[in-house]
N, C-alpha and C positions, 0 to 999 in steps of 0.2 A: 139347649139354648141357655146361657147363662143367664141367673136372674137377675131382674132390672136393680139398678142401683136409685131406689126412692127415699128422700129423706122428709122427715117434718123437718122446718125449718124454725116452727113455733114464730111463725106470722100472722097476722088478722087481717082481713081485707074488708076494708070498709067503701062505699061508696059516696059518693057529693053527684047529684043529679039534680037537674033542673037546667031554662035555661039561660041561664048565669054562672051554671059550676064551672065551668073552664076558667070565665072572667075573674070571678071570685077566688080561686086559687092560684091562679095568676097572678094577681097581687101581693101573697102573702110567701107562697112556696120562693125559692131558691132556684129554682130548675127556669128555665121557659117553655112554657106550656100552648106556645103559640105555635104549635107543631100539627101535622096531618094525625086527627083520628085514626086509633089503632099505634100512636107510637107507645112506646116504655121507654121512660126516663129514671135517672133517680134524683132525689131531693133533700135538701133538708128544711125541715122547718124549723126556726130558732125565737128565741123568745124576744123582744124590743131591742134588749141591748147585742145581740148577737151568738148571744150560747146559746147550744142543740135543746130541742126541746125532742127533734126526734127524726131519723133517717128515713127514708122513702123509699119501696118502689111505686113508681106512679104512671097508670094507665089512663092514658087521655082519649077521650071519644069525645063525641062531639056535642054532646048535655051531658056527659057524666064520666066522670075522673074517678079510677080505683086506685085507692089508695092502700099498698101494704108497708106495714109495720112491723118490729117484734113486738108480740104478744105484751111483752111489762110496762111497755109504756103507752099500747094503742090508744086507752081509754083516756089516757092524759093529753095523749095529740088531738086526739076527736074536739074532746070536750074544750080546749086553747081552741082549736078552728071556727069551733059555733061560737066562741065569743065576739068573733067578727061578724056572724053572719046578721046583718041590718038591715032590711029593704030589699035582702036577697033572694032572686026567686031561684035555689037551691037548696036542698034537705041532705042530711046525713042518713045513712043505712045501711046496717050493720051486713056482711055477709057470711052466713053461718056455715059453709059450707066447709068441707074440710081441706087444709092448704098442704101441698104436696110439692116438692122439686126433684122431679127427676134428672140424674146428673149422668152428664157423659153424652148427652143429647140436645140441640139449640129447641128453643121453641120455634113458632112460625114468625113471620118477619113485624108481622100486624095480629098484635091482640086478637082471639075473636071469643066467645063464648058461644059455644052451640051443642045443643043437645043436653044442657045441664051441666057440661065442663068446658070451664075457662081454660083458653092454653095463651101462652107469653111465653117471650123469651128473655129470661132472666140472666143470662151468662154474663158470667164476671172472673176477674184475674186471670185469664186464660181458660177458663174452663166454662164448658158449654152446660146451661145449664137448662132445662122447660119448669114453667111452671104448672102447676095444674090444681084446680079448685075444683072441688067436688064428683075428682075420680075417685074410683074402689081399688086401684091400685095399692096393695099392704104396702106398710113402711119395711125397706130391706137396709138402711144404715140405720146403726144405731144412734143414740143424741149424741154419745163423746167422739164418733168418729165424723159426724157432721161438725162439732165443734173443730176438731182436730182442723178439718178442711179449710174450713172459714177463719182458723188462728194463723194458720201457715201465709197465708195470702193478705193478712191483714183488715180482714172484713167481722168490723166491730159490731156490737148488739147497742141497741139502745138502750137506755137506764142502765147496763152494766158498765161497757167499755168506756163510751160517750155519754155524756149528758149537759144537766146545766151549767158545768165551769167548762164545758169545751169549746173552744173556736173550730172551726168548721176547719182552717188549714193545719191544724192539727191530726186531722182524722187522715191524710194523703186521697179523701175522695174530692177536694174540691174541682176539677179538672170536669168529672162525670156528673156534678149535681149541683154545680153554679154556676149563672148565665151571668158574665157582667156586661151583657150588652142587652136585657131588656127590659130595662127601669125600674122601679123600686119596688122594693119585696120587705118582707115583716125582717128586722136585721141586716140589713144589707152596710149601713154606714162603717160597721166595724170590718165586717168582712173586706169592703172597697177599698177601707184604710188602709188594711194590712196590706191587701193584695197591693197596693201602689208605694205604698209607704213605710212599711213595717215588716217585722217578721215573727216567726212565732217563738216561744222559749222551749217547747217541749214540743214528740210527735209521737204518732201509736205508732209503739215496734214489738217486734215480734222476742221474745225470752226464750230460748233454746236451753233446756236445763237436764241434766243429766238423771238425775232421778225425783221422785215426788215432789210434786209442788201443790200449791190450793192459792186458790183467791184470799186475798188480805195477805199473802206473805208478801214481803216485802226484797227488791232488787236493789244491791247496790253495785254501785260500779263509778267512779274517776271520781268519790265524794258525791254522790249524787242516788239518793233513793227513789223510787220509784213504785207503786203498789201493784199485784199481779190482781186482773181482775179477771177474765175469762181465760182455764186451763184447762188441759184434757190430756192423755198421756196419745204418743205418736213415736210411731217407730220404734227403737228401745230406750226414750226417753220423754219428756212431756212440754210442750210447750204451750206459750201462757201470752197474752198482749198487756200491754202496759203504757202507760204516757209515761215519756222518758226524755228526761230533761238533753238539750242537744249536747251541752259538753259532755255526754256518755256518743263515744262514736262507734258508727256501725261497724260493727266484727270482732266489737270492745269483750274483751273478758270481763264475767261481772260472778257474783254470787246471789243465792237466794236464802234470806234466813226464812226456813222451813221448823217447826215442830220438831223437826229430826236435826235440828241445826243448819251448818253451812251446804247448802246444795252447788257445785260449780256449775257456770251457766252463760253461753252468749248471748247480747243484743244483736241483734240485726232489722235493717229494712226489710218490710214485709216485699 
């Protein structure tokens, strides 16, 4: 039997229980959380004016919302959340257990934790993904072929890809992690604006580059630079995401200045 394909995904999963946590993050997340206990959604959460403060998956039960993150910015999303919390009979806590996604496989339809492991279903970009919190399952992907996965399809880390100068319709998750139909959330005036009135200058796309690249080099393409922030090598070459201003168009030929000089390299939509 071939062995399972498990990755860390370098998530932290915190909880909001009490009962108020639905209510309570209801107000501030992105998502609508006004859903049957046991859904997975995802979220962002953005700071007053409208940039990420930080991306979500979010398990809603019916006193207590799990909330995961990447690992670099959890402690910073947690600690923005408790700022609001005022007269709310809901606490934060922490879950220590260890985060696992096994790929190639959905989770179950409805969150459940039993027996000391959480399962969900995490799948995203076409690919079926479970989660799992404090199985003994080894990790069988390595981190840069887990990167590689999650570069190809567009799914950004928080504090690296995205963070506080990014508007949410820049990330292309806004579709799967913004409700604008259930009234006001922490950011929402800038995001509505766009969405009805505006557009964005720049989008996360995916850098196709022929040989070595690293974070901090820089893409240029039609006059227009761009910085590489999350890379991994893939296939027999390596690619990298980046915010990438829109007059660079998809399928555009671009370079990378690298350490080793000009790398050839295309943009594209993840």
């Amino acid at each position: 039997m071939a062995e399972p394909l498990v990755a860390d995904p370098r998530w932290t999963l915190t909880w909001c229980r009490g009962p108020d946590a639905v209510s309570f993050l209801q107000g501030l997340l992105s998502a609508d959380l006004a859903v049957e206990p046991g859904s997975v959604t995802r979220s962002f959460l953005l700071h007053p004016h409208g940039k990420v403060v930080a991306l979500f998956w979010v398990l809603v039960g019916s006193e207590e919302v799990g909330l995961l993150t990447d690992d670099v910015v959890a402690e910073e999303a947690i600690a923005a959340l408790r700022r609001y919390r005022i007269r709310v009979k809901a606490d934060f806590e922490a879950d220590d257990r260890p985060v696992r996604v096994l790929l190639g496989q959905p989770g179950p339809s409805a969150w459940s934790d039993v027996d000391g492991v959480l399962r969900a279903d995490v799948s995203a970009h076409g690919e079926a993904r479970s989660l799992l919190v404090g199985s003994d399952l080894p990790v069988t992907v390595s981190s840069q072929n887990w990167d590689a996965r999650r570069i190809v399809v567009g799914e950004p880390v928080s504090g690296v890809d995205i963070g506080d100068q990014t508007i949410p319709q820049e990330t292309g998750l806004v579709p799967e992690a913004v409700s604008f139909t259930k009234g006001c959330y922490l950011g929402q005036e800038l995001v509505a604006r766009i969405d009805t009135r505006g557009r964005v200058n720049q989008r996360l796309m995916v850098v196709e580059a022929e040989g070595p690249v690293a974070p901090g080099d820089v893409m240029v393409g039609a006059d227009r630079e761009a910085v590489l922030t999350s890379v991994a090598p893939a296939g027999g070459g390596w690619v990298a995401l980046a915010s990438v201003r829109r007059e660079v168009e998809d399928g555009a030929a671009v370079v990378v200045r690298s350490h080793a000089g000009e790398v050839p390299a295309k943009v594209r939509e993840p």
